[in-house]
C-alpha positions as CSV (number, residue, x, y, z in Angstrom):
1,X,131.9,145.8,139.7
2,X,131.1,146.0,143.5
3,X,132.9,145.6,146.6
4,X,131.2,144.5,149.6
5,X,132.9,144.3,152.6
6,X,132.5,142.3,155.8
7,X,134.1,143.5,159.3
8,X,134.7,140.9,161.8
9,X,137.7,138.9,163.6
10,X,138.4,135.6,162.2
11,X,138.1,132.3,164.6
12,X,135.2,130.3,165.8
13,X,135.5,132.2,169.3
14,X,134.2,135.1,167.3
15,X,131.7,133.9,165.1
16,X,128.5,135.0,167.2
17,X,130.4,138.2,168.7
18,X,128.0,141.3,168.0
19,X,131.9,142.9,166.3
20,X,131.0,140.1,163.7
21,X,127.6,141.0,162.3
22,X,129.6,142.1,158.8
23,X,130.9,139.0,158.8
24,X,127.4,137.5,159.4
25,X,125.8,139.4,156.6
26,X,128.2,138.9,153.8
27,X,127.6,134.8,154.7
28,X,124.2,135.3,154.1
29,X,124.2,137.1,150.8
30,X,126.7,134.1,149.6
31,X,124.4,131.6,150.7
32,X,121.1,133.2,149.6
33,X,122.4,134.2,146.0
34,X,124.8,131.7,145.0
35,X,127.8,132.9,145.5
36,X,131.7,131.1,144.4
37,X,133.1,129.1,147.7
38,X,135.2,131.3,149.5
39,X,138.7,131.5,149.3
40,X,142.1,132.6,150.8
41,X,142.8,136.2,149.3
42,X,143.8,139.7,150.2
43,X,144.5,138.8,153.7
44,X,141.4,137.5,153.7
45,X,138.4,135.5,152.8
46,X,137.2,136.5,148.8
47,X,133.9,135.0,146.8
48,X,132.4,135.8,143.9
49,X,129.2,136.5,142.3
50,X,126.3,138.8,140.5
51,X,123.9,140.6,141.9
52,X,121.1,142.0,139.7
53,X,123.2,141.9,136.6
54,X,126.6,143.3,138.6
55,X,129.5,141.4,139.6
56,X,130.3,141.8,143.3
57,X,133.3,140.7,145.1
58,X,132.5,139.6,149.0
59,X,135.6,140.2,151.1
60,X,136.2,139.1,154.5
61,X,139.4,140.5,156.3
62,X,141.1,138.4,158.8
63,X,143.7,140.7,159.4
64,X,141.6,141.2,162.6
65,X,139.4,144.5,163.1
66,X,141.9,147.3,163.6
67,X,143.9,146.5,160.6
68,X,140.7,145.8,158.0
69,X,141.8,148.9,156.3
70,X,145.4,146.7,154.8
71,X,142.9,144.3,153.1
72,X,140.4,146.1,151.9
73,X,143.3,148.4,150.1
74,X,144.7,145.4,148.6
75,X,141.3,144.0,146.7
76,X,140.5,147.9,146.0
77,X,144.0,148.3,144.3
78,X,143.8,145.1,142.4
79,X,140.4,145.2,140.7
80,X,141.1,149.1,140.1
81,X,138.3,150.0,141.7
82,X,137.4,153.4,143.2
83,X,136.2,153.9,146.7
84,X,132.6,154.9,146.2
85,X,132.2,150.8,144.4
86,X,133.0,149.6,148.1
87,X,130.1,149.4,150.6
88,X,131.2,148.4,154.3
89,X,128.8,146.0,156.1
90,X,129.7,146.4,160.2
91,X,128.0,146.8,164.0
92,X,126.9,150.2,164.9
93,X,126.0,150.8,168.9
94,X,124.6,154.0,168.1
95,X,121.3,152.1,166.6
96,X,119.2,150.0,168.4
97,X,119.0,146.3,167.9
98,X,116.7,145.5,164.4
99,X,118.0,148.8,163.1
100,X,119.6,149.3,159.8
101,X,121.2,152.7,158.0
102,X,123.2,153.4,155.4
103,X,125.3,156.0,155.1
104,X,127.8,158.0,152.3
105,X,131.1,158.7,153.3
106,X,131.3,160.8,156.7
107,X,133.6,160.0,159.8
108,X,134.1,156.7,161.3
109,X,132.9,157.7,164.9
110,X,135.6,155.5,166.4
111,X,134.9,152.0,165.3
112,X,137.9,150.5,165.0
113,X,137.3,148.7,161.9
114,X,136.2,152.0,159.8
115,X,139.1,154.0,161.6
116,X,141.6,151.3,159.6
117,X,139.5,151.5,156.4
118,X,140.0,155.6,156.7
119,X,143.8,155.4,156.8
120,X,144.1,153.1,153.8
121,X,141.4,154.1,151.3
122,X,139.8,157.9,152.9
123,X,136.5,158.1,154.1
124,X,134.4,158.3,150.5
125,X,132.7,154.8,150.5
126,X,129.4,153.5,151.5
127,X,128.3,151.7,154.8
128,X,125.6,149.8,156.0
129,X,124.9,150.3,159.3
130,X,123.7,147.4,161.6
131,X,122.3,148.3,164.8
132,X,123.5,146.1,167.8
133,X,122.9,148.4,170.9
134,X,124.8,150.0,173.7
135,X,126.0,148.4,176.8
136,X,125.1,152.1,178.3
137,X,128.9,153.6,178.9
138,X,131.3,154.0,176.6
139,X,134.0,152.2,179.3
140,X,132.5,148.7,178.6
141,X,131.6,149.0,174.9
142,X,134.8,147.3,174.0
143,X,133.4,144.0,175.8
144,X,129.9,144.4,175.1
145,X,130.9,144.6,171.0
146,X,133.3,141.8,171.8
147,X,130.6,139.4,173.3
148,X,128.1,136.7,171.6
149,X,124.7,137.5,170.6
150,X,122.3,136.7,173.2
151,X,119.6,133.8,172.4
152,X,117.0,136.2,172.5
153,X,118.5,138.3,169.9
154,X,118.4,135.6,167.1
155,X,115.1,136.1,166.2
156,X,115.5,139.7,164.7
157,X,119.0,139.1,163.9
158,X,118.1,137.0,161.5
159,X,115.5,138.9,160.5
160,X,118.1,141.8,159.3
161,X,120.4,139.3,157.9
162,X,117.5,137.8,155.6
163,X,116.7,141.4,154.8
164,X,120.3,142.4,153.8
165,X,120.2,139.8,151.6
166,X,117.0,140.3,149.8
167,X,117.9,144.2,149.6
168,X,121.4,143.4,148.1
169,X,121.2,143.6,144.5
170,X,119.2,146.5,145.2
171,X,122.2,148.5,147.1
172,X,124.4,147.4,143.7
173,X,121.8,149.6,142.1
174,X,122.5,152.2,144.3
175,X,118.7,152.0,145.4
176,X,119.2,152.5,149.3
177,X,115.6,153.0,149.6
178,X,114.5,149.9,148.2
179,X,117.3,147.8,150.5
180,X,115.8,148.9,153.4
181,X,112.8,148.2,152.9
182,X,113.7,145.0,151.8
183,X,114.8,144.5,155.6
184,X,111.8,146.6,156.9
185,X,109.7,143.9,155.4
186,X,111.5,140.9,157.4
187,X,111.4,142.6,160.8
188,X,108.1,144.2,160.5
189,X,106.2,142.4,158.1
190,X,103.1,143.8,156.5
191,X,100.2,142.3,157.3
192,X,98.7,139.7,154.6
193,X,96.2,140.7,152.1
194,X,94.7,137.4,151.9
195,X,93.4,137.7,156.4
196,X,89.8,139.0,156.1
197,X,89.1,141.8,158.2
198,X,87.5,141.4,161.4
199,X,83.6,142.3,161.2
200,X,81.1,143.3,163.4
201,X,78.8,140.5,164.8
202,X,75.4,140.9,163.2
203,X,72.7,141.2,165.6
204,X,69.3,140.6,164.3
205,X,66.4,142.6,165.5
206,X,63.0,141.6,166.9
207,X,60.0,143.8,167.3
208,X,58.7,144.0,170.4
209,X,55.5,141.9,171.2
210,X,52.2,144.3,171.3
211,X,50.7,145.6,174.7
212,X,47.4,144.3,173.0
213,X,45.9,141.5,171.5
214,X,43.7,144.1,169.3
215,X,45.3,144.4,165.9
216,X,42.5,146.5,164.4
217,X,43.3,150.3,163.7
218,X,42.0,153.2,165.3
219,X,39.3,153.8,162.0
220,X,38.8,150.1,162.3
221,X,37.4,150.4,165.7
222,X,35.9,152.9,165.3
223,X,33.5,151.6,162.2
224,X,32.9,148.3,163.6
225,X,31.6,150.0,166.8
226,X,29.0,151.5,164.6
227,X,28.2,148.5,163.2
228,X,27.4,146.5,166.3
């Protein structure tokens, strides 16, 4: 059994905040593969499902960002599970928009949600790492992370989201390789096998027209003068 893990606040006022993009992703894999209806559980929202022949449990928190750590403790405790099953789906200002990592363990570089996840369960699960950008100073990250997509961004946001979700059963796996490329392939697709290569335009050749209106060879000329 997996636990995947959504960070976000709850409330339609910050639905489409950037701090949401967990939240975004986990909605996405439910959709896409199937998932139980979500219900009220661990101090926050719970479904259910498989993914490539594994159960995995999607978790929400609504305890609100800095205390993410209390919920994700509670579903960790009850399903007995270790921290290495969890994988941590959040916002990440250090990567540019698009961009996607994952990472093992390791600090939690002062996001909020991570730091709350650190106190409850260590630092030894996995995270995927969404790239949202940086507002360019760290004194107005806290509004930029706290602020709505922009229209312009929904194209490759949902680009990632789509990719997340065809990568997920993959990341059950533990095939992080394969997951990203499954979101490599959304925002960059490859270019279709089926488009015929662009060719060359033919150009026939003429000969040029003769200086003379005398066909005959050299040898030919030459015999029929004798002739005459």
């Amino acid at each position: 059994m997996k636990l995947f893990i959504g960070l976000g606040n709850p409330g339609a006022k910050y639905a489409r905040n950037r701090h949401n993009i967990g939240f975004m992703a986990l909605d996405q894999i439910a959709a896409d593969h199937s998932f139980a209806p979500w219900r009220a559980k661990f101090q926050g929202q719970v479904s259910e499902g498989n993914l490539g022949g594994e159960k995995v449990i999607l978790l929400k928190p609504e305890t609100f960002m800095n205390l993410s750590g209390q919920s994700v403790g509670d579903a960790m405790r009850f399903y007995k599970l270790d921290s290495t099953d969890i994988t941590v789906f959040h916002d990440e200002i250090d990567l540019a928009p698009a961009k996607v990592r994952l990472k093992a363990g390791g600090g939690h570089a002062g996001h909020n949600g991570l730091r709350s996840i650190h106190q409850h369960i260590g630092p030894h699960y996995d995270r995927v790492r969404m790239g949202v950008g940086h507002p360019g100073h760290k004194d107005r990250v806290a509004g930029y992370v706290l602020h709505d997509f922009a229209k312009a961004d929904d194209g490759w946001l949902d680009d990632v989201l789509r990719g997340l979700s065809d990568g997920a059963a993959s990341l059950t796996q533990g095939d992080g390789s394969r997951a990203l490329n499954a979101v490599a392939l959304r925002v960059t697709p490859a270019r279709s096998s089926t488009t015929a290569p662009k060719t060359k335009p033919v150009v026939a050749t003429v000969p040029e027209p003769s200086t003379s209106s005398d066909t005959r060879s050299a040898l030919q000329k030459l015999t029929d003068k004798f002739r005459q």
